[in-house]
MOPAC internal coordinates of N, CA, C and O (Angstrom, degrees):
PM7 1SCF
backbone

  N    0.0000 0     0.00 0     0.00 0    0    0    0
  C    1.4546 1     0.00 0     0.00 0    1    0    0
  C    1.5146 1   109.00 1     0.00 0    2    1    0
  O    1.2310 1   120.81 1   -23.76 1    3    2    1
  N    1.1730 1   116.05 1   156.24 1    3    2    1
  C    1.4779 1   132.60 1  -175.13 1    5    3    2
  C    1.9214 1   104.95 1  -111.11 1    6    5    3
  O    1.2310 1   131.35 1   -55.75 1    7    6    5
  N    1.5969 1    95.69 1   124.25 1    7    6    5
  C    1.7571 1    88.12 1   177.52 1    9    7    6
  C    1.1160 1    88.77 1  -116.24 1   10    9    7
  O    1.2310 1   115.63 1   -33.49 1   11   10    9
  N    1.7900 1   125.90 1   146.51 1   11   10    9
  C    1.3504 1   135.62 1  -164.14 1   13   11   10
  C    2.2631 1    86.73 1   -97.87 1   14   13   11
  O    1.2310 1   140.05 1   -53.70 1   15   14   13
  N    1.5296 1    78.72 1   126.30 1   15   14   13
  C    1.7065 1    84.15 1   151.76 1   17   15   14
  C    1.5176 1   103.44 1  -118.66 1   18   17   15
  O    1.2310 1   123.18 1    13.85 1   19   18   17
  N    1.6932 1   111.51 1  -166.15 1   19   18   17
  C    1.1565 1   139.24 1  -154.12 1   21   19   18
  C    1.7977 1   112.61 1    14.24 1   22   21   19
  O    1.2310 1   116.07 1    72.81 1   23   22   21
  N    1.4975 1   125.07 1  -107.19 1   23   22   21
  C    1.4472 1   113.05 1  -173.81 1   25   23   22
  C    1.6267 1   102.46 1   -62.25 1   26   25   23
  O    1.2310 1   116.43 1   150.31 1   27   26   25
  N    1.5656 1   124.39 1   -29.69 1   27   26   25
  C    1.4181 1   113.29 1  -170.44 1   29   27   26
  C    1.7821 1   113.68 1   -86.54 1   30   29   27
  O    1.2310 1   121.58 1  -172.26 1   31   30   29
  N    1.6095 1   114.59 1     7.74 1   31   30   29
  C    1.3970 1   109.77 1  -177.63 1   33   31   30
  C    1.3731 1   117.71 1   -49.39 1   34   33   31
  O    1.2310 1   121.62 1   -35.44 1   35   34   33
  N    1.4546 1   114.51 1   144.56 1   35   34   33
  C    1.3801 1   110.67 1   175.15 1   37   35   34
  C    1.9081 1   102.01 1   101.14 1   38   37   35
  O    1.2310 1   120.97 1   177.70 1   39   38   37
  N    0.9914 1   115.75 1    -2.30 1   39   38   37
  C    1.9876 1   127.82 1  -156.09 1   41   39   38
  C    1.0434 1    76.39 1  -104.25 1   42   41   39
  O    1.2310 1   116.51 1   -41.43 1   43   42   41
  N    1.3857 1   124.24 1   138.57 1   43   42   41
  C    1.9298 1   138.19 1   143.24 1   45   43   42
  C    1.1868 1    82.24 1  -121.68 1   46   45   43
  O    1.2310 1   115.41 1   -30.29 1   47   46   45
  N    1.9790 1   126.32 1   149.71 1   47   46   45
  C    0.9441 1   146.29 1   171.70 1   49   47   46
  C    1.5655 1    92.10 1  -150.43 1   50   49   47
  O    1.2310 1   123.68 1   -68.10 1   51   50   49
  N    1.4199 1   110.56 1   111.90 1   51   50   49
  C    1.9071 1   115.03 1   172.21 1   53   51   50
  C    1.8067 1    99.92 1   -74.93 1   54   53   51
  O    1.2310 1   133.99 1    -6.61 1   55   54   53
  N    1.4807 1    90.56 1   173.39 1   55   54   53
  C    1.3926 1    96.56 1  -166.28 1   57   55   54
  C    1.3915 1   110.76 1   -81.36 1   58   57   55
  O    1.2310 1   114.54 1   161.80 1   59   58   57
  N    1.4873 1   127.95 1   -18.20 1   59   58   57
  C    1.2723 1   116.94 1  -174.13 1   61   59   58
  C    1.8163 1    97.51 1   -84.01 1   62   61   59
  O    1.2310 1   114.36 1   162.21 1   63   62   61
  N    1.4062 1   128.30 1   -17.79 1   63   62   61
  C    1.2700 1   120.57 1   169.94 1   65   63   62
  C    1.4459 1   117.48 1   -71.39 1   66   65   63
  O    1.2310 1   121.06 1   131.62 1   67   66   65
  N    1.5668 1   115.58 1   -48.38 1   67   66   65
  C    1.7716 1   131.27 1  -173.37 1   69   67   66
  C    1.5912 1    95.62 1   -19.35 1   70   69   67
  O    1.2310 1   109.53 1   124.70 1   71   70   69
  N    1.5459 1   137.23 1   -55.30 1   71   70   69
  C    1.4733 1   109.19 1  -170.38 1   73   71   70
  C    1.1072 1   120.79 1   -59.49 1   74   73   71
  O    1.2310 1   124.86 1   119.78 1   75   74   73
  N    1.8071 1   108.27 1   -60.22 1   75   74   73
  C    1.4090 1   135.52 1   161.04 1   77   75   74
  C    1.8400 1    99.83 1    -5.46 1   78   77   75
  O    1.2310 1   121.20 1    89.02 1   79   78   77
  N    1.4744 1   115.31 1   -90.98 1   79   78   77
  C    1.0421 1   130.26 1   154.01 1   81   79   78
  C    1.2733 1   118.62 1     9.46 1   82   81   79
  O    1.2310 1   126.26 1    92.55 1   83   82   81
  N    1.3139 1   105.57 1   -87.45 1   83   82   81
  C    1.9287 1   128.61 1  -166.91 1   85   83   82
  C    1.5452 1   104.08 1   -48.04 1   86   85   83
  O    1.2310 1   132.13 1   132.18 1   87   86   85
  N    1.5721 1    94.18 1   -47.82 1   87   86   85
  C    1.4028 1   109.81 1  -146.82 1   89   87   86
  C    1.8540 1   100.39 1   -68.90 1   90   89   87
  O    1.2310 1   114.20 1   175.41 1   91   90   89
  N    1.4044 1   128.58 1    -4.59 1   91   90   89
  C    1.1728 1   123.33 1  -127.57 1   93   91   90
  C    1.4338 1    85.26 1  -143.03 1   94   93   91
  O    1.2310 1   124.08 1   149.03 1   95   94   93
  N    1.4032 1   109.78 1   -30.97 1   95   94   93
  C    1.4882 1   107.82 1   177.78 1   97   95   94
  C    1.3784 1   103.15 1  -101.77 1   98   97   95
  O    1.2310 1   113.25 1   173.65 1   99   98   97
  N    1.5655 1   130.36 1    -6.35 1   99   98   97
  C    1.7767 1   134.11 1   161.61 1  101   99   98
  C    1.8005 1   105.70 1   -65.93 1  102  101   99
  O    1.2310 1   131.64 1   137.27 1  103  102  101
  N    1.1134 1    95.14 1   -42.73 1  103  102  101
  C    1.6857 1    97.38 1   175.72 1  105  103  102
  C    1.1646 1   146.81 1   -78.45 1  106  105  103
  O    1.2310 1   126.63 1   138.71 1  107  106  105
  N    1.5326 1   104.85 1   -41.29 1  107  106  105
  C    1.4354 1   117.65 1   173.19 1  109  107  106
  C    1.5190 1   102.24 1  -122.92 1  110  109  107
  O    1.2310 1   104.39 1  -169.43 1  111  110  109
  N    1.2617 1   146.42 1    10.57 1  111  110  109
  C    1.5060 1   127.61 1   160.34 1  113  111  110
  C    1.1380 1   111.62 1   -65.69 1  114  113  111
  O    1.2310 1   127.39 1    -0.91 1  115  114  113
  N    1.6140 1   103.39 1   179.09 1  115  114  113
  C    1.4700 1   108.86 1   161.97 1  117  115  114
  C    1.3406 1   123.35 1    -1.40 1  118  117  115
  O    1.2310 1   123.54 1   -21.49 1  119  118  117
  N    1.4410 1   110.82 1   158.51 1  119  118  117
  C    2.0129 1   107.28 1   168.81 1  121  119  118
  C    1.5115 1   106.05 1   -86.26 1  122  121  119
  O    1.2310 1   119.44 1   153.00 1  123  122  121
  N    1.5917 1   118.67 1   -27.00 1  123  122  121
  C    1.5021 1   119.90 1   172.89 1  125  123  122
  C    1.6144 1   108.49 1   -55.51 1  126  125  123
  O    1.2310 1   115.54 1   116.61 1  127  126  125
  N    1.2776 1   126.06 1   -63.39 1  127  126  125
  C    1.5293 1   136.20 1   151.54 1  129  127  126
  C    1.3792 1   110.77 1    -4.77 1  130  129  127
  O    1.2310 1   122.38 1    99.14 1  131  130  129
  N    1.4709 1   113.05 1   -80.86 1  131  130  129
  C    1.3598 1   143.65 1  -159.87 1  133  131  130
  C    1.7754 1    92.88 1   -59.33 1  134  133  131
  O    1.2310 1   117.46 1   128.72 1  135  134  133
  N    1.6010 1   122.44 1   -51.28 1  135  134  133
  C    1.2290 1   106.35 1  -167.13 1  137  135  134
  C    1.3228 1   110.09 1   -83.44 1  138  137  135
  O    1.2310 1   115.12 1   139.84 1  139  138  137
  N    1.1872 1   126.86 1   -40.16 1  139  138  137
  C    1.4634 1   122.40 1   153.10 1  141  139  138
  C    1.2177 1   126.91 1   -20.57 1  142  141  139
  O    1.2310 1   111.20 1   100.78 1  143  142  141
  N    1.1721 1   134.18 1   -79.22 1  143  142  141
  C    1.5435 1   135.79 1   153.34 1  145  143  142
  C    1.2756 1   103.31 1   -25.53 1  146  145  143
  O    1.2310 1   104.26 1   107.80 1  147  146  145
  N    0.9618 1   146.65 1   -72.20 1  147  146  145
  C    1.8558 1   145.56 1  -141.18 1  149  147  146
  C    1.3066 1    76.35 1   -76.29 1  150  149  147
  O    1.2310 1   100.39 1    90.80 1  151  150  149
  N    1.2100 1   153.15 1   -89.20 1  151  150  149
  C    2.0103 1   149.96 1  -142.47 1  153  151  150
  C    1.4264 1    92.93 1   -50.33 1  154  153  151
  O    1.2310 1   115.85 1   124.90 1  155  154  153
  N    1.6229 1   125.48 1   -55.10 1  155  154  153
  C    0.8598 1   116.95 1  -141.32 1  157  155  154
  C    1.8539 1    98.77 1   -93.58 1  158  157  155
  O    1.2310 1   110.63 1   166.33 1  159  158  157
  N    0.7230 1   135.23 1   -13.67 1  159  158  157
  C    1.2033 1   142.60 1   156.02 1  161  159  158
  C    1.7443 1   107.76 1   -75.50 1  162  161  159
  O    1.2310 1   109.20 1    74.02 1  163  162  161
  N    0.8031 1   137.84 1  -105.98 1  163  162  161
  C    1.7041 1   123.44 1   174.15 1  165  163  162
  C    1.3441 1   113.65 1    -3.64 1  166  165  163
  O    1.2310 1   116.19 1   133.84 1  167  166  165
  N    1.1865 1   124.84 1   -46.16 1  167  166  165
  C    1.5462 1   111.96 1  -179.88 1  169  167  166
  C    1.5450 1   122.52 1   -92.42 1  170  169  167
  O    1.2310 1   123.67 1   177.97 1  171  170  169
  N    1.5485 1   110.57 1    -2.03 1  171  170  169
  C    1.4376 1   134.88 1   174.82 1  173  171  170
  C    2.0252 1    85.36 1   -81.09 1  174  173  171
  O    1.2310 1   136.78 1    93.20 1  175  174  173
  N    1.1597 1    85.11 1   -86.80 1  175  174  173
  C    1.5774 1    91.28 1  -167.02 1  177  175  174
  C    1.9179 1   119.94 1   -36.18 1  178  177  175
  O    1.2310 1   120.48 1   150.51 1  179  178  177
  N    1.4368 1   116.69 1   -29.49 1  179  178  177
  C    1.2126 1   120.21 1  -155.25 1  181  179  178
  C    1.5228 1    94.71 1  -101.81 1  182  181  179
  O    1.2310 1   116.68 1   166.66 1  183  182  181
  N    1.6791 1   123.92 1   -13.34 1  183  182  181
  C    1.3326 1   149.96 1  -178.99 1  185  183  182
  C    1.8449 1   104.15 1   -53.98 1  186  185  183
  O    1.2310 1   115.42 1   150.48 1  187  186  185
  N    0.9975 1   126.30 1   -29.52 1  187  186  185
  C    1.9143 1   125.10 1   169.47 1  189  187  186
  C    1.0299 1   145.73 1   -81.02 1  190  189  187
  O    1.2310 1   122.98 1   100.54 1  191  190  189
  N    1.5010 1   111.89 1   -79.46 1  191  190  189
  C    1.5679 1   105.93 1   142.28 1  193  191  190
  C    1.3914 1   143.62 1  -126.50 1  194  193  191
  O    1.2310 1   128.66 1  -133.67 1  195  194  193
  N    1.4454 1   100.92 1    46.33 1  195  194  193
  C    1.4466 1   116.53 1   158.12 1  197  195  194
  C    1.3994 1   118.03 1  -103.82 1  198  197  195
  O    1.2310 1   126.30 1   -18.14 1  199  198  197
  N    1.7533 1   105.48 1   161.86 1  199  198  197
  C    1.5463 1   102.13 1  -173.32 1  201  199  198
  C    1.6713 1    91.65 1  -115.42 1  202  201  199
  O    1.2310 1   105.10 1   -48.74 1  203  202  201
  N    1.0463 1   145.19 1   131.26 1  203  202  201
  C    1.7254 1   147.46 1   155.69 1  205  203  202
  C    1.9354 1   102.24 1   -36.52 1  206  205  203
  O    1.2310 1   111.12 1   -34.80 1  207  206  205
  N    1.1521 1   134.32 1   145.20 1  207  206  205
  C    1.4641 1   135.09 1   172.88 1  209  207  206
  C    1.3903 1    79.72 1  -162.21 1  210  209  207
  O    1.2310 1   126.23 1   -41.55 1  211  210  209
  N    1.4924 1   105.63 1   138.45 1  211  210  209
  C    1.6659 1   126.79 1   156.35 1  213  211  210
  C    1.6418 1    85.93 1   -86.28 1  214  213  211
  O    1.2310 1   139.82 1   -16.19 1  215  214  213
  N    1.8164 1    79.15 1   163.81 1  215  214  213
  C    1.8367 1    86.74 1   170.71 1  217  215  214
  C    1.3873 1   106.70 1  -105.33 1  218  217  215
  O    1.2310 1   130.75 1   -16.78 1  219  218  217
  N    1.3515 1    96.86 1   163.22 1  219  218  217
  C    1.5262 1   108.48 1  -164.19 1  221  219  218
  C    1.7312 1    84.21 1   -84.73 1  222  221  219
  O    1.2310 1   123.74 1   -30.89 1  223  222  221
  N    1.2976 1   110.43 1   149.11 1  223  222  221
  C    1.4585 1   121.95 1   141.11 1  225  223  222
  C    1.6609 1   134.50 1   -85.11 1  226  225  223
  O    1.2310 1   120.10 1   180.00 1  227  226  225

C-alpha cells in the first residue's frame, strides 16, 4: 500500500489500485501533474529505438 505524504497526506492507495491511481492523477490532475507525466513519458517511450534530431533550418 501507498500512504500519501506532503500534498497527498491522508491518501492510502492499495497496491492492486496504485496504477488505477497513478494513471488518473497523470491525466486529469493538476496541469503541473499532467506536464510531468507527458516529458516523462515521451522520453521513457522515445528512450529505445529512436534517436532525438532537431531540425535543421
Amino acid at each position: 500500500m501507498y500512504k500519501g505524504i506532503f500534498s497527498e497526506e491522508g491518501n492510502v492507495v492499495e497496491d492492486e489500485d496504485a496504477y488505477d491511481y497513478a494513471l488518473e492523477r497523470c491525466l486529469h490532475g493538476t496541469e503541473a501533474e499532467q506536464q510531468e507525466f507527458k516529458d516523462m513519458l515521451v522520453e521513457w517511450y522515445y528512450s529505445g529505438d529512436w534517436l532525438k534530431e532537431e531540425e535543421e533550418n
